[in-house]
C-alpha positions in Angstrom: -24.8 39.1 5.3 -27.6 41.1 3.9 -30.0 43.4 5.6 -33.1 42.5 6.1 -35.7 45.6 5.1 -39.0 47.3 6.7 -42.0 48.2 4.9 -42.3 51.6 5.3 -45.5 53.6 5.1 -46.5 57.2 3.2 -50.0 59.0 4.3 -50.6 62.1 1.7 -53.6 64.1 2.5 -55.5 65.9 -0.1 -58.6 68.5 -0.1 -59.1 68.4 -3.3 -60.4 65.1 -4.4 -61.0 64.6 -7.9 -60.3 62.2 -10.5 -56.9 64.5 -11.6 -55.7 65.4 -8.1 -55.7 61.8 -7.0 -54.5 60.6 -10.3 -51.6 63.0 -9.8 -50.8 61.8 -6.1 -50.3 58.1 -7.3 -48.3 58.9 -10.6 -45.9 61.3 -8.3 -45.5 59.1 -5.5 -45.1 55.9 -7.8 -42.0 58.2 -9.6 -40.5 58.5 -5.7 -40.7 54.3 -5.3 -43.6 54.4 -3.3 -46.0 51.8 -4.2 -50.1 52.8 -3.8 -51.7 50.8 -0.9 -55.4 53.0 -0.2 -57.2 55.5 -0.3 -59.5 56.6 2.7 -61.8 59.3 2.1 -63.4 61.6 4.6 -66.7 63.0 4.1 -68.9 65.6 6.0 -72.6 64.5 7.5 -74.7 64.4 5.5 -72.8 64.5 2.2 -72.0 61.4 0.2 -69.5 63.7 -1.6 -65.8 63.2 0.0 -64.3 66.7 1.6 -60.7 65.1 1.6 -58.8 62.1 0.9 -55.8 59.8 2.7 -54.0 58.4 -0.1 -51.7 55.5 2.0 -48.2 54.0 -0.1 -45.6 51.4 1.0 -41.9 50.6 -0.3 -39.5 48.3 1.4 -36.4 50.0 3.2 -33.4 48.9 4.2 -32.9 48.6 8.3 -29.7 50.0 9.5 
């Protein structure tokens, strides 16, 4: 019998949003297995420029 697995999920906030930061979220989450899904990005009224950043990832787990 083999077990079925669950897609789990990985939210990694960031305040510094920039081409390198969020470049370096994917690449060190992608080395831990985590597979990039989104990025949702926050940003104050008023400004077009983001003030922080979701980054979402997914991998599939084993159930217990």
């Amino acid at each position: 019998m083999t077990k079925a697995s669950a897609l789990a999920y990985k939210v990694v906030e960031s305040s510094v949003v920039t081409e390198d930061e969020l470049t370096r979220i994917v690449n060190e989450m992608n080395a831990e297995g985590w597979s990039f899904d989104a990025f949702h990005f926050v940003t104050r009224e008023g400004s077009h420029r983001p003030a922080m950043v979701f980054a979402m990832f997914t991998r599939a787990e084993a159930k217990a």
